[in-house]
Structures are given as structure tokens and as C-alpha cells.
N, CA, C and O atoms as a DFTB+ gen file, in Angstrom:
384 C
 N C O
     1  1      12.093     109.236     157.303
     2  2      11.311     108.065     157.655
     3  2       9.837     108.214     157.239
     4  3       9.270     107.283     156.667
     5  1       9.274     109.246     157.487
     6  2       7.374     110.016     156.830
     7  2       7.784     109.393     155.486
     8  3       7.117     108.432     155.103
     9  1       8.977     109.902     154.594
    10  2       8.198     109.568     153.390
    11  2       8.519     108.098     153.131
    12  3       7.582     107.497     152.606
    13  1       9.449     107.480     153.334
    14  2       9.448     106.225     153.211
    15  2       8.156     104.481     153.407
    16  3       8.078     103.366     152.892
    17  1       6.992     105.750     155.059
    18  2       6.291     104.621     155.066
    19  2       4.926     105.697     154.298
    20  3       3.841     105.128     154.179
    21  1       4.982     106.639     153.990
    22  2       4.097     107.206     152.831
    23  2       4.197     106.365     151.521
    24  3       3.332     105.759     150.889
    25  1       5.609     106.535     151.308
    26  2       5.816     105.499     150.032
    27  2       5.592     104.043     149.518
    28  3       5.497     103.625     148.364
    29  1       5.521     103.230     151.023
    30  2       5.316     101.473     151.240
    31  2       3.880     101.623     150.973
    32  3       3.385     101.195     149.930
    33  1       3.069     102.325     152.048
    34  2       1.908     102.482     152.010
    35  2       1.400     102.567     151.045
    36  3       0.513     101.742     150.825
    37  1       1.733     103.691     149.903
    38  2       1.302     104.193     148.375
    39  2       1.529     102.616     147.773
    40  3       1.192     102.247     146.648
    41  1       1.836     102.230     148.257
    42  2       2.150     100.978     147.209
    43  2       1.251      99.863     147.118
    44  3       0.878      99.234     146.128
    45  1       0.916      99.707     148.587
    46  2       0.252      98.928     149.013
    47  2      -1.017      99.480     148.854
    48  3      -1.872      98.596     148.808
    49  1      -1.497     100.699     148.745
    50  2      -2.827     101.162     148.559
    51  2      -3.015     101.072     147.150
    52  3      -4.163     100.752     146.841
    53  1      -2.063     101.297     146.008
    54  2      -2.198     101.077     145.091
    55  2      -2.540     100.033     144.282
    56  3      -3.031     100.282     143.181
    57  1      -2.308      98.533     144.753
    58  2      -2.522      97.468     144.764
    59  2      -3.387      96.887     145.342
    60  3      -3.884      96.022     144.621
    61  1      -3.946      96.961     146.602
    62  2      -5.604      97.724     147.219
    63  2      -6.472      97.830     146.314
    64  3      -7.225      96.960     145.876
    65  1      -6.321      99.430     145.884
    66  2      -7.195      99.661     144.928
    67  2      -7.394      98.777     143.434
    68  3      -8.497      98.498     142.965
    69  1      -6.104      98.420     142.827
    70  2      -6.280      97.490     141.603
    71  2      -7.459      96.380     141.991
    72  3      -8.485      96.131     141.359
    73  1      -6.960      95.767     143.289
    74  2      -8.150      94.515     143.389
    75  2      -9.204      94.889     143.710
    76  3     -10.081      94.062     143.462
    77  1      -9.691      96.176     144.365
    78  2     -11.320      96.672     144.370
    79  2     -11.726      97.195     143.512
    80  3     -12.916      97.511     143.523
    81  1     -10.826      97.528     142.314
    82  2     -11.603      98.200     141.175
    83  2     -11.067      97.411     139.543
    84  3     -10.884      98.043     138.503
    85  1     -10.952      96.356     139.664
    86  2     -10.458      95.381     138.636
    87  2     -10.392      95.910     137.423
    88  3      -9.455      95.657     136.667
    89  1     -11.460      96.765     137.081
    90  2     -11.409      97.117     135.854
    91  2     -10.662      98.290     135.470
    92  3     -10.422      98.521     134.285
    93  1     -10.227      99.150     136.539
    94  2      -9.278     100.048     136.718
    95  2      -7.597      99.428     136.614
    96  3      -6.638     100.015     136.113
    97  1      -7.613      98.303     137.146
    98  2      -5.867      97.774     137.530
    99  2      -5.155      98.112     136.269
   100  3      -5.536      98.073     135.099
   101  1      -3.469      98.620     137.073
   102  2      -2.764      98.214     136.074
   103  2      -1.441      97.298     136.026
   104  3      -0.294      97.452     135.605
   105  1      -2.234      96.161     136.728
   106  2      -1.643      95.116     137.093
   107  2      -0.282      95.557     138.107
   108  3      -0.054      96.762     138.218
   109  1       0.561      94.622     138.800
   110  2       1.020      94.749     140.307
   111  2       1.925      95.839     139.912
   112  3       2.128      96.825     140.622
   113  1       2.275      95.709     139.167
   114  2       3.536      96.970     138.993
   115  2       3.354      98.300     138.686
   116  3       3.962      99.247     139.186
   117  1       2.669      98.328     138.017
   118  2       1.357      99.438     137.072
   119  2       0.371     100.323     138.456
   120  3       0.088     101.520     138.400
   121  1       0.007      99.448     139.542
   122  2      -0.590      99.890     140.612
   123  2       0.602     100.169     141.363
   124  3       0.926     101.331     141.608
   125  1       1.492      98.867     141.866
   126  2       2.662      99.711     142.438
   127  2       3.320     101.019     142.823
   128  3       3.560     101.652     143.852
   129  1       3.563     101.168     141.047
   130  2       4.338     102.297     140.719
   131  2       3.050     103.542     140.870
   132  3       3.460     104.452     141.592
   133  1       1.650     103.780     140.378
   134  2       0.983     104.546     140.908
   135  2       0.900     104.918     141.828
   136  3       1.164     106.104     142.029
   137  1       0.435     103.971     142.973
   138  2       0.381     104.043     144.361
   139  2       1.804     104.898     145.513
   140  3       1.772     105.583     146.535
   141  1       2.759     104.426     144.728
   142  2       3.902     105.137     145.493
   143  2       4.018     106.781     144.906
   144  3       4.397     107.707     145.623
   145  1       3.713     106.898     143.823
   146  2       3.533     108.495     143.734
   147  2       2.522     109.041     144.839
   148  3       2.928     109.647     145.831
   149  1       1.114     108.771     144.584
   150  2       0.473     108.642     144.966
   151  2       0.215     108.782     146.489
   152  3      -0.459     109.694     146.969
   153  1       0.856     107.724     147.258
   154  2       1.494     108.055     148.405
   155  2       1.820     109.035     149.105
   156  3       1.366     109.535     150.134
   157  1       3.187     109.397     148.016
   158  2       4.136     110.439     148.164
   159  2       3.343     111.805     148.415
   160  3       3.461     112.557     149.381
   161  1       2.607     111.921     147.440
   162  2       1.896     112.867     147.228
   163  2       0.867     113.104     148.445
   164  3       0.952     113.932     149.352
   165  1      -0.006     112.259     148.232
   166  2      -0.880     112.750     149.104
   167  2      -0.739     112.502     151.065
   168  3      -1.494     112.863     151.969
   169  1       0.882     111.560     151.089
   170  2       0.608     112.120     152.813
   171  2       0.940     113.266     152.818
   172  3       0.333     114.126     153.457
   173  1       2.541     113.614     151.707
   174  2       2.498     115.177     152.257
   175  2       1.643     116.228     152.243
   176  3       1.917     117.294     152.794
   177  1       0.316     115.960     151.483
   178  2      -0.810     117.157     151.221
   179  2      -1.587     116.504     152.322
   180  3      -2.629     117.152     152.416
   181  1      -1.586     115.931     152.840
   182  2      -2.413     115.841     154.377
   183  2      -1.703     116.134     155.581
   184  3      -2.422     116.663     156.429
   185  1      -0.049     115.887     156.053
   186  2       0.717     116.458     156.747
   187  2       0.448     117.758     156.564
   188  3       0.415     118.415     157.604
   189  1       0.213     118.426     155.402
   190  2       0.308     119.891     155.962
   191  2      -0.970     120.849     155.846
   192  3      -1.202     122.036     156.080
   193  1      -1.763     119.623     155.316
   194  2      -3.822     120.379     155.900
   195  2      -3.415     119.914     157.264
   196  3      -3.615     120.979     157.848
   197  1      -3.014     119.150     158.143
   198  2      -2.924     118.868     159.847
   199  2      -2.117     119.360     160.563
   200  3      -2.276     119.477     161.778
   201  1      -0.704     119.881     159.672
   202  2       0.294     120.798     160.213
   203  2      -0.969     122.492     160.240
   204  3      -1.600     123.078     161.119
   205  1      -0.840     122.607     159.276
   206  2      -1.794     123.979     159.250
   207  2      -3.291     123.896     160.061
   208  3      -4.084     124.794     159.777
   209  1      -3.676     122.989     160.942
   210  2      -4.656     123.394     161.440
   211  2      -4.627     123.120     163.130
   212  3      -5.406     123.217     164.078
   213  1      -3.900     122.911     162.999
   214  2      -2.758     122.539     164.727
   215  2      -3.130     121.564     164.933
   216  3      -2.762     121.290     166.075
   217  1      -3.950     120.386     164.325
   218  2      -4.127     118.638     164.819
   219  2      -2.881     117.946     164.820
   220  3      -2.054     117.773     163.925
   221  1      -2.925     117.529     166.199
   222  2      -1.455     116.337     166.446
   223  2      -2.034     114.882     165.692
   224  3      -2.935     114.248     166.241
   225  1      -1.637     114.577     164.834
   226  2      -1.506     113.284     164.374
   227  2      -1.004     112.374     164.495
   228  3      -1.010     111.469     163.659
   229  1      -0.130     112.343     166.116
   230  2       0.332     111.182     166.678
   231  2       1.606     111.517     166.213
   232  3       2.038     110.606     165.507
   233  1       2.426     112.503     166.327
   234  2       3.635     112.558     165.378
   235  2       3.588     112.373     163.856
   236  3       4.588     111.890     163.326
   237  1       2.386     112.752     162.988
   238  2       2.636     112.779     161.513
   239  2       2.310     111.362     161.455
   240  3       1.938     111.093     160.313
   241  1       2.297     110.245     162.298
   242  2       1.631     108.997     161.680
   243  2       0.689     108.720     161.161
   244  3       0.592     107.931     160.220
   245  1      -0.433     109.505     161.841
   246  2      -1.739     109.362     161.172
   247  2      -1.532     109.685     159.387
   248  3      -1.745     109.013     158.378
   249  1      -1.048     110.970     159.626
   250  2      -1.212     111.567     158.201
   251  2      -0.230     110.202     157.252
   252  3      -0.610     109.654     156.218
   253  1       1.140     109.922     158.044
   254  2       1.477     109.104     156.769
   255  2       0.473     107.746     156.125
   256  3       0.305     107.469     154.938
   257  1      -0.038     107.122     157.205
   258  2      -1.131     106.018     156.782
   259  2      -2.052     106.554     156.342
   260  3      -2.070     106.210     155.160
   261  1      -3.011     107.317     156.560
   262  2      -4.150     107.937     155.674
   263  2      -3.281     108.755     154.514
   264  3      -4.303     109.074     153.907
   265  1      -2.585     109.149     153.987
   266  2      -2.282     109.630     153.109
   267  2      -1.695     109.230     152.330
   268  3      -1.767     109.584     151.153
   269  1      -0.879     108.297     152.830
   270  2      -0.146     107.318     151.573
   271  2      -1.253     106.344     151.084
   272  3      -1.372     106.267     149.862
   273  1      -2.332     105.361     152.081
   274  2      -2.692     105.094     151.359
   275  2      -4.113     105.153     150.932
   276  3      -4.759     104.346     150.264
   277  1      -4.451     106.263     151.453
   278  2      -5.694     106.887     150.037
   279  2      -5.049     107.458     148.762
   280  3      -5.468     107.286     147.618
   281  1      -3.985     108.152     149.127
   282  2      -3.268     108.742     147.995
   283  2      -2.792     107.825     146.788
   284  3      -2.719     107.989     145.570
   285  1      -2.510     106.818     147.637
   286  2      -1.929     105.558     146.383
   287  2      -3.163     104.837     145.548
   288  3      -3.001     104.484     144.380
   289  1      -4.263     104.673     146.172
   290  2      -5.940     104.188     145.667
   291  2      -6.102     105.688     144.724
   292  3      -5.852     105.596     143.522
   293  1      -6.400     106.661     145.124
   294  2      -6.630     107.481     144.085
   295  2      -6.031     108.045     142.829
   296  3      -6.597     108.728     141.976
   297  1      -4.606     107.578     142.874
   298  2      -3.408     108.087     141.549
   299  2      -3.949     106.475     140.914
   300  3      -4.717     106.364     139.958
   301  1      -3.500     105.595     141.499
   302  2      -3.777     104.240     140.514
   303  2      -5.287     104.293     139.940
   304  3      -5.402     103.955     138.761
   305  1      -6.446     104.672     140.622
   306  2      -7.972     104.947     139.877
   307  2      -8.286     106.114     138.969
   308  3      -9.189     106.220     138.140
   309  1      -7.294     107.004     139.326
   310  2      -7.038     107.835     137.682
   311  2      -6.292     107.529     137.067
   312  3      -6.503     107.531     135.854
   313  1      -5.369     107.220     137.448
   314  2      -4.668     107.204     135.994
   315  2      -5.255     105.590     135.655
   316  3      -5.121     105.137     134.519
   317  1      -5.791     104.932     136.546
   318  2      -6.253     103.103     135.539
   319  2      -7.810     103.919     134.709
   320  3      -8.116     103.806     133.522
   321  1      -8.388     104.524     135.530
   322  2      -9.445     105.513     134.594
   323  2      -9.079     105.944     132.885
   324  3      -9.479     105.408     131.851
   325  1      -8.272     106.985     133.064
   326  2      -7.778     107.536     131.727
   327  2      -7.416     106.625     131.030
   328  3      -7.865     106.716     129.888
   329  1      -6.375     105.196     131.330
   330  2      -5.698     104.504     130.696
   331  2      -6.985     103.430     129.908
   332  3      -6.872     102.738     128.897
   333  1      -8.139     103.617     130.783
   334  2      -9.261     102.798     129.950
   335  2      -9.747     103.585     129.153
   336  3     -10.142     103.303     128.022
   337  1      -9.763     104.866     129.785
   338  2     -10.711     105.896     128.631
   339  2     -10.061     106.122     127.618
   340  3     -10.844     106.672     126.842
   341  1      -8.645     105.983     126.944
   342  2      -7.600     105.858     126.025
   343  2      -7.647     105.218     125.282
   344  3      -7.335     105.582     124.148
   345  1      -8.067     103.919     125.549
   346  2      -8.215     102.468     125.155
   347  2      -9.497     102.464     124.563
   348  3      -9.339     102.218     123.367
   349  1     -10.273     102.565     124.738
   350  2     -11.816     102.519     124.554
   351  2     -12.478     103.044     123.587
   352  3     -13.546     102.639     123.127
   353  1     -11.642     104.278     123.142
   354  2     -11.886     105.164     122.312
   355  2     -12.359     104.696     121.106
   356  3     -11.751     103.721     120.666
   357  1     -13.527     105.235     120.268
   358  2     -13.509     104.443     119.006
   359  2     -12.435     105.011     118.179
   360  3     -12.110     106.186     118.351
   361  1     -11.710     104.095     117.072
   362  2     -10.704     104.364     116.397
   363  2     -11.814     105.091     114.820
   364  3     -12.498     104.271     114.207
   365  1     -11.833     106.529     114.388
   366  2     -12.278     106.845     113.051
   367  2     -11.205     106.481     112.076
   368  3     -10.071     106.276     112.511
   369  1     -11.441     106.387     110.873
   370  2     -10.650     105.706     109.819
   371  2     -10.910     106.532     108.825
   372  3     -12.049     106.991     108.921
   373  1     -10.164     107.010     107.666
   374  2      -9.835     108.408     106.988
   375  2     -10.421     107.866     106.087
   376  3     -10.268     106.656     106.256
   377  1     -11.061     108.067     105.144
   378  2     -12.134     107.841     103.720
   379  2     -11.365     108.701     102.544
   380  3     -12.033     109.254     101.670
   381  1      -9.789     108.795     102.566
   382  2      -9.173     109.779     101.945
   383  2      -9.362     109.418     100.159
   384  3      -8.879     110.180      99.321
């Protein structure tokens, strides 16, 4: 059940973040699909900075909402980052 609302969450943070950082989005699906890694990822790396420091988090709830969805805002703002910095690039052209 943790990772499932880690995963909704990631999704929803991911899509979050697309509309606060517009120029980052990668549109609903593109953030979506970020955000639920994202999620994934980062409640379980906060479940277990709070498992490892003996804080009760309400039964792991806390950690799944703060972690899914900061986790889902921060995978969708790198990788919408890189995917601009990719893009942006000037193209050199060979003078062969």
C-alpha cells in the first residue's frame, strides 16, 4: 500500500511541478511518468532516513506524501532540465 500512494503521489507531484516550472514540463504524461519514478524513489529514501533515525511518521505516511511528492517534482525538473539542455545545444556543422 506505501508504494502505491508513493506512486499516485509521484504522479501528481510530477505534474505539480510541470505547471510551476513550464519551461521544464514534459507535458502530462512526460511529468506523469517522471513523477511516479520519482515518487517511488524518493518516499523510499525518506522511509528509511526516518526508519534509521527512530522518527514515527504516523505509520510511514508522512514519509509516503513528502516523498512521493517531492520526489516526483524533482525527477520531472531534471530530467525536464537535461531534456532542455539537449535541445538547446548549438548544432556545429562539419566544413569537410
Amino acid at each position: 500500500m506505501n508504494m502505491i500512494i508513493q506512486l499516485v503521489l509521484g504522479a501528481i507531484g510530477g505534474n505539480v511541478g510541470g505547471a510551476l516550472f513550464k519551461n521544464l514540463s514534459l507535458g502530462t504524461l512526460g511529468n506523469s511518468i517522471a513523477g511516479i519514478v520519482g515518487g517511488g524513489v524518493g518516499g523510499q529514501i525518506l522511509q528509511m532516513v526516518l526508519g534509521a533515525t527512530g522518527v514515527d511518521a504516523g505509520g510511514g505516511m508522512l514519509a509516503n506524501v513528502v516523498g512521493g511528492g517531492v520526489g516526483g517534482i524533482v525527477v520531472m525538473a531534471i530530467v525536464g532540465f537535461i531534456k532542455n539542455a539537449m535541445t538547446t545545444q548549438p548544432h556545429q556543422e562539419s566544413h569537410s
